[in-house]
Every structure is written in structure tokens, then in C-alpha cells.
N, C-alpha and C positions, 0 to 999 in steps of 0.2 A: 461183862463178867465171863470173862474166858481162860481161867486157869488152865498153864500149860507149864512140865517139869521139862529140869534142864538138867543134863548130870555137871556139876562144877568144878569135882574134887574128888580124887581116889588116895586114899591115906593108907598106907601099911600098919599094922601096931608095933607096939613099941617093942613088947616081945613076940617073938615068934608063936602066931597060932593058926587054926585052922578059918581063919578068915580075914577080908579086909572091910575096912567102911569106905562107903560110896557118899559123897554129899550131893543133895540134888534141892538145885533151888528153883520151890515153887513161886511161879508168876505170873499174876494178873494186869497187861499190859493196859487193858481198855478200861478196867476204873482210871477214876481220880481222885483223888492220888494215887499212882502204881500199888498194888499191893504185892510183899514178896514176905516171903521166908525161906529158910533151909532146913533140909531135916538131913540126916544122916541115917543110911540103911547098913544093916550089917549082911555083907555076900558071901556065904558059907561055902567053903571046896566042896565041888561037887554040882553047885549052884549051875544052872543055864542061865544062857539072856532073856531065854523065854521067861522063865521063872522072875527073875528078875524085875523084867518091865511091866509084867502082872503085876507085881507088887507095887510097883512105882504108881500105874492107872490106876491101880483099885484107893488109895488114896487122893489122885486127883480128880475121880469122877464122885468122892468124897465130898468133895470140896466144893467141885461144879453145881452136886444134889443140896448141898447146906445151903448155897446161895441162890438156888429156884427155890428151896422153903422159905426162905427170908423174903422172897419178892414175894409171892403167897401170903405168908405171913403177914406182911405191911397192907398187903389189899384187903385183909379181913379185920385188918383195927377197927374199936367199935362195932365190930360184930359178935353176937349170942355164939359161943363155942358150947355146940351139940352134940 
């Protein structure tokens, strides 16, 4: 379980405004089956990359922390929840 994002896709809008969307697809190479999705970020003028990839980690160490609760989780089935 090693989610890792990829940026995939930079989209303009349709009309002109003060940002663009970023698509970035998340991927867990070492399950089986792969598991993957995309999400789409909106990157406002003004934005850093710094800013940016913050945003991007803080989601995928999201994802990293949901799947150490779920190994946890499975090792306490059948256990008294205290």
C-alpha cells in the first residue's frame, strides 16, 4: 500500500478566469489489483508549486493514514472496542 500522485493533465477553462485545473492520478502500484483514481485540483494565479504539492501530499498521505487504519482495523476484528 504505497500511494504515490502523478500530475496527468493541465486543462484551461472554457472561459477565461483566474485559474486552471490540474488532474493528478492517484496510484497504488503494489496492491492487487492496482488501485488508481484522479482528482482534479483547482490552481488559482497567484498559486506556488510549493503551495501546490502541499496540497497534492496532504491528500495523499490521506490515503497512505486510511490504509494503516484499515490494517489496524482488520487486526482488531473480534475485538472489545474500549
Amino acid at each position: 500500500m504505497a500511494w504515490r500522485a502523478y500530475i496527468e493533465n493541465v486543462l484551461d477553462n472554457a472561459s477565461p478566469a483566474e485559474n486552471i485545473w490540474v488532474e493528478v492520478l492517484f496510484q497504488d502500484s503494489v496492491s492487487n489489483p492496482v488501485r488508481q483514481f484522479r482528482k482534479n485540483y483547482k490552481y488559482v494565479a497567484g498559486m506556488g508549486s510549493v503551495e501546490f504539492t502541499a496540497m497534492v501530499l496532504e491528500d495523499r498521505q490521506k490515503l497512505r493514514n486510511l490504509d494503516a487504519a484499515k490494517v489496524a482495523l482488520e487486526a482488531a476484528v473480534g475485538q472489545e472496542v474500549t
